[in-house]
KOLDO-119923 format. One record per residue (C-alpha): residue number from 1; residue in one letter; y negated, x, z negated. Coordinates in nm, 4 decimals, padded with zeros to 6 digits, always signed. Layout:
// residues N
<r><nr>NUM</nr><rest>a</rest><py>Y</py><px>X</px><pz>Z</pz></r>
...
***
This chain:
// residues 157
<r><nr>1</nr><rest>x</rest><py>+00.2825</py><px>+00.8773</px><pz>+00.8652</pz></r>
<r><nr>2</nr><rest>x</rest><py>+00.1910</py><px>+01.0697</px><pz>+01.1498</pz></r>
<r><nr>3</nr><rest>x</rest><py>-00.1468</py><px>+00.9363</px><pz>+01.2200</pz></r>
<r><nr>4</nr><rest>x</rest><py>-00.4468</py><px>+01.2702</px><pz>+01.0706</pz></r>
<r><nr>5</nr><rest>x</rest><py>-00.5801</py><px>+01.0479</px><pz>+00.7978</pz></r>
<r><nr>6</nr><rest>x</rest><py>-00.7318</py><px>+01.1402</px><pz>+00.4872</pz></r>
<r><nr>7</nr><rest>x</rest><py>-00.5501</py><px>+00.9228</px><pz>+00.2528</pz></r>
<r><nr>8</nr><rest>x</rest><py>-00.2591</py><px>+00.6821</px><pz>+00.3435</pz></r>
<r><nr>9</nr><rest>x</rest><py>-00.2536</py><px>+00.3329</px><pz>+00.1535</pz></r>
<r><nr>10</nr><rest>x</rest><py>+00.1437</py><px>+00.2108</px><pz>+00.0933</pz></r>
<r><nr>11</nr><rest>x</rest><py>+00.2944</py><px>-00.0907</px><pz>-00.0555</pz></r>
<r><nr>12</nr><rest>x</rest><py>+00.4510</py><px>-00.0318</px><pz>-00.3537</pz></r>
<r><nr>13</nr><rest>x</rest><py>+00.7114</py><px>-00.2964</px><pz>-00.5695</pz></r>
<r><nr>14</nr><rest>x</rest><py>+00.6275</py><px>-00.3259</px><pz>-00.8895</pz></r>
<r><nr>15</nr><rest>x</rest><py>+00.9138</py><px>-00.0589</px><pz>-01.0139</pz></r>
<r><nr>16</nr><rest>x</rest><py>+00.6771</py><px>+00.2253</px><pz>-00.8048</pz></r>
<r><nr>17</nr><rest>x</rest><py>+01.0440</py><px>+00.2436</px><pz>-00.5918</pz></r>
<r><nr>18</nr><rest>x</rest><py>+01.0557</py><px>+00.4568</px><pz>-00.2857</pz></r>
<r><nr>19</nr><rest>x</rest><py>+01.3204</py><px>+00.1981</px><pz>-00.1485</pz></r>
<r><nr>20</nr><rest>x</rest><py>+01.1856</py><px>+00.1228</px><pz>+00.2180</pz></r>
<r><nr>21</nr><rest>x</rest><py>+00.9437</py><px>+00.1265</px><pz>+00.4510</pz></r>
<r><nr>22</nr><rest>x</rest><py>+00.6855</py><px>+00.3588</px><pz>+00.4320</pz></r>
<r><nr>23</nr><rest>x</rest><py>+00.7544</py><px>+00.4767</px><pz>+00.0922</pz></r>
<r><nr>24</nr><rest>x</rest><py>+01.1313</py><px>+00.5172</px><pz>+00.1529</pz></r>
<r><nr>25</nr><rest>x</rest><py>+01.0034</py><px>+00.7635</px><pz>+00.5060</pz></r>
<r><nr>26</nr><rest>x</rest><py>+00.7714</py><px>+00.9074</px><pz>+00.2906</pz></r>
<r><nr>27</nr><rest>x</rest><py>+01.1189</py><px>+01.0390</px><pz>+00.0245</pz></r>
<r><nr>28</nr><rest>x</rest><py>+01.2547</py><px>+01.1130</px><pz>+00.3343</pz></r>
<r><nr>29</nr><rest>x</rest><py>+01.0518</py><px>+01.3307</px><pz>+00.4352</pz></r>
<r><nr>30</nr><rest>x</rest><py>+00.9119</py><px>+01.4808</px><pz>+00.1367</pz></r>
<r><nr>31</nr><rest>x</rest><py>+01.1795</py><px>+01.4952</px><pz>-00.1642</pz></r>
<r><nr>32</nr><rest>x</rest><py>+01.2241</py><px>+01.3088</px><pz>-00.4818</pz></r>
<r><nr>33</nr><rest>x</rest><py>+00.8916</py><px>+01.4849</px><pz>-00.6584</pz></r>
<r><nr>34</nr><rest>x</rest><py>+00.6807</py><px>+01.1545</px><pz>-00.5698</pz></r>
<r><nr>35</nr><rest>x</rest><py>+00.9315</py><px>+00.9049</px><pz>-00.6757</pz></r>
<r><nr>36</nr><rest>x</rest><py>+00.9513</py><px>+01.1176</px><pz>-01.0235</pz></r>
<r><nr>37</nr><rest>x</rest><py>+00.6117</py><px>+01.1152</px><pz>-01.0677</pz></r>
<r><nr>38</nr><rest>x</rest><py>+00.5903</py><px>+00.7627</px><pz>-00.9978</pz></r>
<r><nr>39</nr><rest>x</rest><py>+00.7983</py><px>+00.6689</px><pz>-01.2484</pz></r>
<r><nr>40</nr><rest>x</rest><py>+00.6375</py><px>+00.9212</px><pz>-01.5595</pz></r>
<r><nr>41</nr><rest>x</rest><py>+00.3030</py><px>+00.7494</px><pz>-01.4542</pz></r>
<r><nr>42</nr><rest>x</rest><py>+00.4636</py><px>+00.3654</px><pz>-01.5755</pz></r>
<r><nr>43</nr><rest>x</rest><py>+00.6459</py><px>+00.5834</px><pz>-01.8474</pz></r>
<r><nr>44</nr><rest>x</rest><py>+00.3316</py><px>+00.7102</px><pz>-01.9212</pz></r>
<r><nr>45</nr><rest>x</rest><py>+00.1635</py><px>+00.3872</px><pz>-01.9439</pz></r>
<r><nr>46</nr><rest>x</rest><py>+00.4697</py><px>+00.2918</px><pz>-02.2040</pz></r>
<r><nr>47</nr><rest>x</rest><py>+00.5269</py><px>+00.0236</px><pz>-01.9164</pz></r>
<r><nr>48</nr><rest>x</rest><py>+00.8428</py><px>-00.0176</px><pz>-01.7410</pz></r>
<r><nr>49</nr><rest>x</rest><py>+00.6526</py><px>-00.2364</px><pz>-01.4423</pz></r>
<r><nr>50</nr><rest>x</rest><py>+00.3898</py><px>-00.1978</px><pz>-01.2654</pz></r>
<r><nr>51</nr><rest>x</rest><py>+00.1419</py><px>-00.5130</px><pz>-01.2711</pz></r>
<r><nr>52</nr><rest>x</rest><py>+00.0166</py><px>-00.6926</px><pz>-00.8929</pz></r>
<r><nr>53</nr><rest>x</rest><py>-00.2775</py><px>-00.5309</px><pz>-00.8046</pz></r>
<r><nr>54</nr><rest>x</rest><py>-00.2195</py><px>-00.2210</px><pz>-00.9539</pz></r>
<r><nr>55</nr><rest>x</rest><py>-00.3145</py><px>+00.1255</px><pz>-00.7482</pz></r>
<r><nr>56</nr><rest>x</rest><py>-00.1112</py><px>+00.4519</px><pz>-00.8380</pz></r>
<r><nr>57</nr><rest>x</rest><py>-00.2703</py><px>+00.7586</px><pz>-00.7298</pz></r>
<r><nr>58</nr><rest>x</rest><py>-00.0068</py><px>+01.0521</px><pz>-00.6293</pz></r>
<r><nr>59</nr><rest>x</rest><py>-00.1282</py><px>+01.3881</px><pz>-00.4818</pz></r>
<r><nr>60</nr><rest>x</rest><py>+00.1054</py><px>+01.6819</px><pz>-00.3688</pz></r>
<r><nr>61</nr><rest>x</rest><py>+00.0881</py><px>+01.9631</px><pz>-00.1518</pz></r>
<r><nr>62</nr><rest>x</rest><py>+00.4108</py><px>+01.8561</px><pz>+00.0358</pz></r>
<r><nr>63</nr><rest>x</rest><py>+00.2165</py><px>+01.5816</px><pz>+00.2085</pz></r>
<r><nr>64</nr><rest>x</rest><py>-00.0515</py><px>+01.6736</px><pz>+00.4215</pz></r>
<r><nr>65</nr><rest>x</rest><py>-00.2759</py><px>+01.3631</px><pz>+00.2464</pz></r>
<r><nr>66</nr><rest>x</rest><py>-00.5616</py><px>+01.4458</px><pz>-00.0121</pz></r>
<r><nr>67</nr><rest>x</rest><py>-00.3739</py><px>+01.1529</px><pz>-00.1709</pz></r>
<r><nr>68</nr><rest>x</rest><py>-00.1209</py><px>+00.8612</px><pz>-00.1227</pz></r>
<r><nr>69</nr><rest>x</rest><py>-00.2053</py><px>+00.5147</px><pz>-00.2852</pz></r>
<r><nr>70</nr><rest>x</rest><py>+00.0665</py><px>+00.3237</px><pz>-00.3756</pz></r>
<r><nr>71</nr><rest>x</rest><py>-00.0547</py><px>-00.0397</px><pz>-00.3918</pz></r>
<r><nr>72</nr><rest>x</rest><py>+00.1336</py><px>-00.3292</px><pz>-00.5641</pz></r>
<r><nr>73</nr><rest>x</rest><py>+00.0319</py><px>-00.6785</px><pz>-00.3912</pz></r>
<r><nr>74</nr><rest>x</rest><py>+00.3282</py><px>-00.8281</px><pz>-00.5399</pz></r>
<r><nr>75</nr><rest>x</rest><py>+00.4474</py><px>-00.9562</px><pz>-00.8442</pz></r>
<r><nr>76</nr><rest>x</rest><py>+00.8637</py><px>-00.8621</px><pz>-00.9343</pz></r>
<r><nr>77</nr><rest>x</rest><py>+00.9692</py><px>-01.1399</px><pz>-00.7174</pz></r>
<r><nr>78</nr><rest>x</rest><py>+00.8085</py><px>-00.9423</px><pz>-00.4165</pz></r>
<r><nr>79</nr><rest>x</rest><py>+00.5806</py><px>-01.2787</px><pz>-00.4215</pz></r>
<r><nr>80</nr><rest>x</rest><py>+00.2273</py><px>-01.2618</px><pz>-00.3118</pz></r>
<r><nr>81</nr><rest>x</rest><py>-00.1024</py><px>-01.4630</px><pz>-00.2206</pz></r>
<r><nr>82</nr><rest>x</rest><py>-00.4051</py><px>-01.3789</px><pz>-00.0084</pz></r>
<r><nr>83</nr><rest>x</rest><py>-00.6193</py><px>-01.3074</px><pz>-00.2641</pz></r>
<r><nr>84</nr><rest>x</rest><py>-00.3791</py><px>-01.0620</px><pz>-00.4333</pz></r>
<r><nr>85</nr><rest>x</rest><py>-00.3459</py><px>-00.8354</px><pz>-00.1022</pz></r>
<r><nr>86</nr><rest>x</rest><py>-00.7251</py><px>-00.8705</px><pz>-00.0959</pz></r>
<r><nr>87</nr><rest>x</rest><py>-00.8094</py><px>-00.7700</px><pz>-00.4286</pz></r>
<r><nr>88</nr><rest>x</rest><py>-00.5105</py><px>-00.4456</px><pz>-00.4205</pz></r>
<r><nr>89</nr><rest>x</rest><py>-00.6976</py><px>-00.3396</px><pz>-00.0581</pz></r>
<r><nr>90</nr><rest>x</rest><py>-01.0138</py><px>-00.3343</px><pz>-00.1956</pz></r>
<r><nr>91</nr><rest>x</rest><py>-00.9660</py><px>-00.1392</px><pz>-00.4738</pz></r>
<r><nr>92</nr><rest>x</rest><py>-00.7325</py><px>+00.0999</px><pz>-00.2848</pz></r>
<r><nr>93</nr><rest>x</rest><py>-01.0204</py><px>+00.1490</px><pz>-00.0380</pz></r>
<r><nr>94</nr><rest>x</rest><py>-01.2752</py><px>+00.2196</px><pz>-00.3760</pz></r>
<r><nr>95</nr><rest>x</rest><py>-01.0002</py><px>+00.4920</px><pz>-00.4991</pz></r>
<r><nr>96</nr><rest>x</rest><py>-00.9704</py><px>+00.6280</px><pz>-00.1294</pz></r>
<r><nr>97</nr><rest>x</rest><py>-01.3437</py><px>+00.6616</px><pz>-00.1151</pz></r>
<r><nr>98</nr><rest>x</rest><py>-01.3632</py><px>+00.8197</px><pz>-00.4558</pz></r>
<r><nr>99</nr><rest>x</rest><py>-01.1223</py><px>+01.0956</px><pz>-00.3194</pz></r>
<r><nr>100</nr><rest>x</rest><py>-01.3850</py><px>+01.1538</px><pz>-00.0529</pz></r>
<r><nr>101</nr><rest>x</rest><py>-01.1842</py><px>+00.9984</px><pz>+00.2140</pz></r>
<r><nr>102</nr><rest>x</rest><py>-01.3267</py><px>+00.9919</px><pz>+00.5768</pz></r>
<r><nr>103</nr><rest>x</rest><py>-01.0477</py><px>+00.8522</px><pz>+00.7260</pz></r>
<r><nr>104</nr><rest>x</rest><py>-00.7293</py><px>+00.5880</px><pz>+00.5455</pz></r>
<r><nr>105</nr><rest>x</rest><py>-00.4296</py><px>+00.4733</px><pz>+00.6882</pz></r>
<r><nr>106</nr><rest>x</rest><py>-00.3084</py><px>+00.1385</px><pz>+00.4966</pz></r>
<r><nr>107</nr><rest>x</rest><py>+00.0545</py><px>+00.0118</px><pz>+00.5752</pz></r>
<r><nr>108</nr><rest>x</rest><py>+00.0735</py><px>-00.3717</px><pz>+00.5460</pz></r>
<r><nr>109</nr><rest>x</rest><py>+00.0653</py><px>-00.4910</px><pz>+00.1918</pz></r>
<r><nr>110</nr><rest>x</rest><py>+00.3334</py><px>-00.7216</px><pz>+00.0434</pz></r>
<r><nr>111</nr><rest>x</rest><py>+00.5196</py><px>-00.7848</px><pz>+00.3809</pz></r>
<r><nr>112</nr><rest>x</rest><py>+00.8622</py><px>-00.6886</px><pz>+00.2433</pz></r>
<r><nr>113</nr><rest>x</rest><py>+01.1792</py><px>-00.6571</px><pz>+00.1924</pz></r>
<r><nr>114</nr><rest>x</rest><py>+01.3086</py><px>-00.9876</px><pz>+00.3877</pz></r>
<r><nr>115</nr><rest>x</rest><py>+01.2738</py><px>-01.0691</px><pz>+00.7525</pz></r>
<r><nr>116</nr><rest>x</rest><py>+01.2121</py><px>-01.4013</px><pz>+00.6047</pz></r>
<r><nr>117</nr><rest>x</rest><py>+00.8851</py><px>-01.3634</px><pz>+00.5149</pz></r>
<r><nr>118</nr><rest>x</rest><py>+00.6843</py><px>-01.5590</px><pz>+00.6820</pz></r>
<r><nr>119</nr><rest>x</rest><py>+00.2720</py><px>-01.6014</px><pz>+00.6336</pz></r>
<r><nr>120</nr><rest>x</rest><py>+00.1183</py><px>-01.8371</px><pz>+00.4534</pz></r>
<r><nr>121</nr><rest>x</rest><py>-00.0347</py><px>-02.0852</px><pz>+00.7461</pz></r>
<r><nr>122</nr><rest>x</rest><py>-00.4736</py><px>-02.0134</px><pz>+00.6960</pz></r>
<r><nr>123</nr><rest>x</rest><py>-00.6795</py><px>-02.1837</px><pz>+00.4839</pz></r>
<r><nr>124</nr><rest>x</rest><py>-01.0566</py><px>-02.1905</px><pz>+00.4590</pz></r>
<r><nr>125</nr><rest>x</rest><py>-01.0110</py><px>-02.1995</px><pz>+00.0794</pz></r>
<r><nr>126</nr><rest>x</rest><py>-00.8453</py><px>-01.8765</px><pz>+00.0741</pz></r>
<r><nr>127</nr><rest>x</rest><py>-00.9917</py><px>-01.5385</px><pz>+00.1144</pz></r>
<r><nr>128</nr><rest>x</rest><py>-00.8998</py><px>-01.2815</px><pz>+00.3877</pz></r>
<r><nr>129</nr><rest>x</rest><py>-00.9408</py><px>-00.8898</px><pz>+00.4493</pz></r>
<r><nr>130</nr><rest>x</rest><py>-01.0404</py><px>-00.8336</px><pz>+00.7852</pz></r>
<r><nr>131</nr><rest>x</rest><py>-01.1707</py><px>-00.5240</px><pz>+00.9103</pz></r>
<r><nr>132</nr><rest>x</rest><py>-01.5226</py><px>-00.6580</px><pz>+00.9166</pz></r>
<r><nr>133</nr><rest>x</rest><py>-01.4526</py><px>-00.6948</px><pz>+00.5676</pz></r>
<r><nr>134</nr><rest>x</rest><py>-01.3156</py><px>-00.3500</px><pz>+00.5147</pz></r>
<r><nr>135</nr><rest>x</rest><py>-01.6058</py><px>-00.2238</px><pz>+00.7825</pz></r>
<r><nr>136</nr><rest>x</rest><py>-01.8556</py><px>-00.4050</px><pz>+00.5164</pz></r>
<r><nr>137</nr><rest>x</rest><py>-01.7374</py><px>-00.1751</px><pz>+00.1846</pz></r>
<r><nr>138</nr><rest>x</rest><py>-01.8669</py><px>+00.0796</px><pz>+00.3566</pz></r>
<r><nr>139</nr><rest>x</rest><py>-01.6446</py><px>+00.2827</px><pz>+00.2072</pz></r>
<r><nr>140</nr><rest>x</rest><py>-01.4494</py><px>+00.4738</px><pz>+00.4300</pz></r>
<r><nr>141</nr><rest>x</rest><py>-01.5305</py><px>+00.5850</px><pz>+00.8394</pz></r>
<r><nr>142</nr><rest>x</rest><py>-01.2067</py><px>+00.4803</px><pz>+01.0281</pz></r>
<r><nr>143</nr><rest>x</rest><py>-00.9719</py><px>+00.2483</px><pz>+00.8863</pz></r>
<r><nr>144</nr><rest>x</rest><py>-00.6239</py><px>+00.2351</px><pz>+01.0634</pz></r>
<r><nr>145</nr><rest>x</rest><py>-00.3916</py><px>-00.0795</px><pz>+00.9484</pz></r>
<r><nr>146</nr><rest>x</rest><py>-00.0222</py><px>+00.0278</px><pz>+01.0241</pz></r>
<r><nr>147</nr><rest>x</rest><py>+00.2601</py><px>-00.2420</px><pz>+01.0787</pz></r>
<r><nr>148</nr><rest>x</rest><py>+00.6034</py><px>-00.2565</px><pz>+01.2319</pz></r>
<r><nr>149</nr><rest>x</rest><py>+00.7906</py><px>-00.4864</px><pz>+01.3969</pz></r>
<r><nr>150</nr><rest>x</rest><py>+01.1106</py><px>-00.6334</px><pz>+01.2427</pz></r>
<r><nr>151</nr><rest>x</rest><py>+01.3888</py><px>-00.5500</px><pz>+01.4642</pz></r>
<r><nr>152</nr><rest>x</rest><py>+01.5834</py><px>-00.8441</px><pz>+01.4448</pz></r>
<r><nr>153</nr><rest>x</rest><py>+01.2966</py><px>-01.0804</px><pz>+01.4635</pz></r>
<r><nr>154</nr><rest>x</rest><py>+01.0349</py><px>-00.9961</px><pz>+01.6185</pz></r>
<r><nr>155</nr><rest>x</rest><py>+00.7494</py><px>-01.0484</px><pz>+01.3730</pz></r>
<r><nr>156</nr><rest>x</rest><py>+00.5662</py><px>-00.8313</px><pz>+01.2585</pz></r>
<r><nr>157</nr><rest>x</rest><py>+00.6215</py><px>-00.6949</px><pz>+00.9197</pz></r>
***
């Protein structure tokens, strides 16, 4: 959150709940008005759930971010596949670009809530993002993927 980026990319669960991570730092810091708004964008979608894949959009002056992207690469049993992080980055990256970002900051997609997670072992069948993938959109100018490490384990998360 304290990296001077443009936009900033965060997982989101599919209830658009602040409850963690980046998006529970980012109520910390900057008051309820996000998570309210999060939730009249499903209402206004006459959806209680957001679907995987999904991108919200939220812009406010308390952040210093043109916008923050709130990007659901899971489904409600905070499950997950390759290709679904794939497809969620890319479009987040299109809507970052359309807001005339220069510079995004992406937290690691669909890496919570558990310390259990653990990755899927690679596959040549599946698809990946890489940043030579992200590099080849050619969509934004610096790209900065953001993860933690989980403090009872070890892994990052």
């Amino acid at each position: 959150l304290d990296i001077p980026v443009d936009v900033l990319i965060c997982s989101a669960n599919v209830s658009l709940n602040l409850t963690g991570g980046v998006g529970g730092e980012l109520l910390l810091r900057y008051g309820g008005d996000m998570q309210e708004e999060l939730h009249a964008l499903l209402k206004d979608r006459e959806r209680r759930f957001a679907r995987p894949g999904e991108v919200f959009l939220w812009q406010g002056q308390q952040t210093p971010y043109l916008g923050v992207l709130h990007a659901v690469a899971i489904d409600g049993f905070y499950e997950s596949s390759v290709d679904l992080i794939t497809l969620t980055c890319r479009q987040a990256l299109q809507m970052a670009a359309a807001l005339g970002a220069k510079k995004v900051a992406m937290a690691a997609l669909a890496t919570g809530p558990s310390d259990n997670l653990i990755p899927p072992e690679p596959s040549p069948k599946r698809s990946t993002i890489s940043r030579a993938s992200i590099r080849s959109l050619n969509l934004v100018r610096a790209f900065n993927l953001c993860m933690t490490v989980g403090p009872r384990t070890g892994r990052a998360r």
